[in-house]
C-alpha positions in Angstrom: -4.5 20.0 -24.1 -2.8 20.0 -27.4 0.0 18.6 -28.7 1.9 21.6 -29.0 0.8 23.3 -25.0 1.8 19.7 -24.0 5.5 19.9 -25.3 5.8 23.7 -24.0 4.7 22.8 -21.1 7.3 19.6 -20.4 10.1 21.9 -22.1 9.2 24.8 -19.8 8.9 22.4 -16.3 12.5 21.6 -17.5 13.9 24.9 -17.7 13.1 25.7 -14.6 14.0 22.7 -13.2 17.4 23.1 -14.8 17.4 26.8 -13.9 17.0 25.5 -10.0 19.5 22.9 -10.0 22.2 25.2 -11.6 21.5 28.6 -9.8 24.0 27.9 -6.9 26.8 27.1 -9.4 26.1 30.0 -11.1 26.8 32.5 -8.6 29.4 35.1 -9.1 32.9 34.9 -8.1 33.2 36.2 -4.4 29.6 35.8 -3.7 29.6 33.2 -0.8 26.6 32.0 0.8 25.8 32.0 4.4 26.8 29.1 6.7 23.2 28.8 8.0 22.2 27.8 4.3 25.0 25.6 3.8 24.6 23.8 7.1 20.5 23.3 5.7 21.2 22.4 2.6 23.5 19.8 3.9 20.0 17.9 5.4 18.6 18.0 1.5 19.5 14.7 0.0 18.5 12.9 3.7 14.7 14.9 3.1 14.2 14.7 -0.5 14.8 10.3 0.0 12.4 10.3 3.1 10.0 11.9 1.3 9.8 9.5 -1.4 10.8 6.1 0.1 8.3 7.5 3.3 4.5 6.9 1.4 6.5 3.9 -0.3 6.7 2.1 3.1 3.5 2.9 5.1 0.5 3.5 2.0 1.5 0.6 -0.1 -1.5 0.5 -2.7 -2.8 4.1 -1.5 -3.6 3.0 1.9 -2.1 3.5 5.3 -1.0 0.5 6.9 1.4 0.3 9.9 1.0 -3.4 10.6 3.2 -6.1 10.5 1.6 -7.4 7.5 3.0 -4.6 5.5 6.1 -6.4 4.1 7.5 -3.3 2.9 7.1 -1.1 5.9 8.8 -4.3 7.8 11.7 -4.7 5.3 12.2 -0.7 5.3 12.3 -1.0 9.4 14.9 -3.3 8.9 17.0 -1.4 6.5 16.6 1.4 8.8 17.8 -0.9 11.1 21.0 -1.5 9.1 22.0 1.7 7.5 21.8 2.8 11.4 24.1 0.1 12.6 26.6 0.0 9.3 26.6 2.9 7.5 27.1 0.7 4.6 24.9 1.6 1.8 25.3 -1.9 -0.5 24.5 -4.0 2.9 21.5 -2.0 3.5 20.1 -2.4 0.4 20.9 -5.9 -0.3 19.4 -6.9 3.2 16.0 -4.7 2.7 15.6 -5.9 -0.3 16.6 -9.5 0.4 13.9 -9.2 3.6 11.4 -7.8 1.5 11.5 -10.8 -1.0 11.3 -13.5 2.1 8.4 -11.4 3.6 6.4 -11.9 0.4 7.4 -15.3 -0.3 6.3 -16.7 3.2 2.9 -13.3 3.0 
């Protein structure tokens, strides 16, 4: 691929990714859209995280591994855990984290 394919290609992936993330603020006045889709789209931001912290946790280096010897998976367990418990995002996050830097000091 050429140079030039290469930058319509990143400009055009951009456009519509733009063109997505602006098409429900665009809509025209008195168009309102229905409660089922706003009652989904309220479960977006929870699925578009688990999808990418999910693989982050249980295929560290590309390989599945649901053991205890998977620091992450254990340190994500516990933030879990937390986030369940609190509801305080800064505690969860400093306790994963904190968890997953003992679990690979003493691993």
């Amino acid at each position: 691929m050429n140079d030039a394919a290469l930058a319509l290609t990143i400009v055009g992936m951009g456009l519509i990714t733009y063109a997505i993330r602006v098409s429900l603020f665009m809509l025209p006045p008195g168009v309102a859209l229905p409660p089922w889709l706003l009652r989904a789209l309220r479960y977006v931001p929870a699925a578009v995280l688990s999808a990418i912290i999910a693989p982050e946790l249980a295929l560290p280096g590309g390989a599945l591994d649901l053991t205890v010897g998977n620091e992450r998976l254990v340190a994500g367990l516990l933030a879990i855990l937390i986030a369940w418990r609190t509801r305080n995002v800064l505690l969860t996050v400093a306790i994963g984290m904190v968890a997953l830097w003992l679990l690979q000091l003493i691993g």
